[in-house]
C-alpha positions as CSV (number, residue, x, y, z in Angstrom):
1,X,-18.2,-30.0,11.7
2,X,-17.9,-31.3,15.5
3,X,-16.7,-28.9,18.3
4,X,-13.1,-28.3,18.0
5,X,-12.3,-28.8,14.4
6,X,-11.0,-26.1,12.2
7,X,-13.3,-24.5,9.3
8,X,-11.2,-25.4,6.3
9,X,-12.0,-21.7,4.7
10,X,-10.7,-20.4,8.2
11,X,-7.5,-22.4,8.0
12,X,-7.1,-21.4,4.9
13,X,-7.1,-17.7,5.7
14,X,-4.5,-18.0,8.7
15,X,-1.8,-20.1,6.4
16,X,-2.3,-17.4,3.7
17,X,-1.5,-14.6,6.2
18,X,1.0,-16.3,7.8
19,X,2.5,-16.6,4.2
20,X,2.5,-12.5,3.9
21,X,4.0,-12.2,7.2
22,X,7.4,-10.1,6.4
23,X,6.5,-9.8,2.9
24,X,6.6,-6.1,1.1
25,X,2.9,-4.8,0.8
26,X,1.8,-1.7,-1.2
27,X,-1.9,0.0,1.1
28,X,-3.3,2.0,-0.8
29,X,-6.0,4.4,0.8
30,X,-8.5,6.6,0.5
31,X,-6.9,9.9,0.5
32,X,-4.5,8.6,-2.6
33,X,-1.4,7.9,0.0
34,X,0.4,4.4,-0.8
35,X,2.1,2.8,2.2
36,X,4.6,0.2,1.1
37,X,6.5,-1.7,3.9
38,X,6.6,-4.6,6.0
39,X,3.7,-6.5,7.1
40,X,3.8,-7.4,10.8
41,X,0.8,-7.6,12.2
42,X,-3.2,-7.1,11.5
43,X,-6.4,-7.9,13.4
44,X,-10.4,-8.4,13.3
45,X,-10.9,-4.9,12.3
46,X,-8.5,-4.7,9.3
47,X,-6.3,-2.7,10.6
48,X,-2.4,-3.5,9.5
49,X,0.9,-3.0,11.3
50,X,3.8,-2.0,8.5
51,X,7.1,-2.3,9.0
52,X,10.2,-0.1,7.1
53,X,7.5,2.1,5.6
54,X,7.3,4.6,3.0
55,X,4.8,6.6,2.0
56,X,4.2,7.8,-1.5
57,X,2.5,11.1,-1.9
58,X,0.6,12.3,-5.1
59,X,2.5,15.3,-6.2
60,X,1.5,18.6,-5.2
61,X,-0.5,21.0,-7.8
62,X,2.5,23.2,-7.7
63,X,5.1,20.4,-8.0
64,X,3.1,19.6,-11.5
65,X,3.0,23.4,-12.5
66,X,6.8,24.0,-11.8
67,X,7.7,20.6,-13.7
68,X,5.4,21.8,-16.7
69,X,7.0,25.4,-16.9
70,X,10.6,23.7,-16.4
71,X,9.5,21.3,-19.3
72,X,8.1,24.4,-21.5
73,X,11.5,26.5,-21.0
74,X,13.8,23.9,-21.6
75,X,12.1,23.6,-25.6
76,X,10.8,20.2,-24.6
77,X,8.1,18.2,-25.9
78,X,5.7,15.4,-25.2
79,X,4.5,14.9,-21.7
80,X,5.6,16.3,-18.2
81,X,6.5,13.2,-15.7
82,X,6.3,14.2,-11.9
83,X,7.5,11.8,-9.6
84,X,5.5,11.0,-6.8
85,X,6.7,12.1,-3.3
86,X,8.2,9.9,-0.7
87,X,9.3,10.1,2.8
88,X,10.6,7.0,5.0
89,X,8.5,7.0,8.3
90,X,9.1,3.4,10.0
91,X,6.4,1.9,12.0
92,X,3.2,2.5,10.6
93,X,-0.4,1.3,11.3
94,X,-2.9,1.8,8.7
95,X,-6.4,1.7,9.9
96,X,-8.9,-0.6,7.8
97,X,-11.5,1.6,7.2
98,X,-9.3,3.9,5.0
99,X,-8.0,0.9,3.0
100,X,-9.1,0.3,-0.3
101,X,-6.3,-1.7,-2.0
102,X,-3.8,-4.3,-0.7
103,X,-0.6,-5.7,-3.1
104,X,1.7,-7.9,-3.0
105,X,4.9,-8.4,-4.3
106,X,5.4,-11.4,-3.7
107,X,2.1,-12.9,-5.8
108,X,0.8,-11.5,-9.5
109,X,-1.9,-9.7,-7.2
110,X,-3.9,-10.4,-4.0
111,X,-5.8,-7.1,-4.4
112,X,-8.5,-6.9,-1.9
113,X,-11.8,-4.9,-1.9
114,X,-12.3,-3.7,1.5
């Protein structure tokens, strides 16, 4: 490849994140949270820039008790369903180390092992 010339792998790369650019991602990381928003902007170091972003929160030990008591009282059967938790927070960046999952909805799945 002379001086100057694009690696086609490299290329590649760019076009596909230019592609994702303003597209809805779901980051999911290590401590369970899920980020879904906007993307915007990442860099070298993986971090990524969401836009419009909501968090989604495993629910609390508590939150499942309650809803399982709730469940029991009201003569119901079958399983309990607890929602996860969510709060809007906007602006968001999501340092790459604590990534472990990156969707799409936009493709079937570009899930990434980081």
């Amino acid at each position: 490849m002379a001086d100057g010339e694009a690696n086609p792998d490299s290329v590649q790369a760019v076009q596909y994140l230019d592609d994702l650019l303003n597209k809805t991602l779901h980051l999911h990381i290590t401590d369970g949270r899920m980020f879904v928003g906007q993307l915007k902007c990442t860099d070298n170091e993986r971090n990524i820039i969401l836009a419009m972003t909501h968090e989604y929160r495993q629910p609390s030990q508590a939150d499942v008790k309650l809803a399982a008591e709730r469940h029991e009282k009201g003569g119901l059967s079958g399983n309990v369903k607890v929602g996860m938790r969510k709060r809007f927070l906007g602006l968001v960046v999501v340092p790459g180390q604590y990534i472990e999952k990156v969707e799409s909805c936009w493709t079937t799945s570009i899930t990434s092992q980081i």
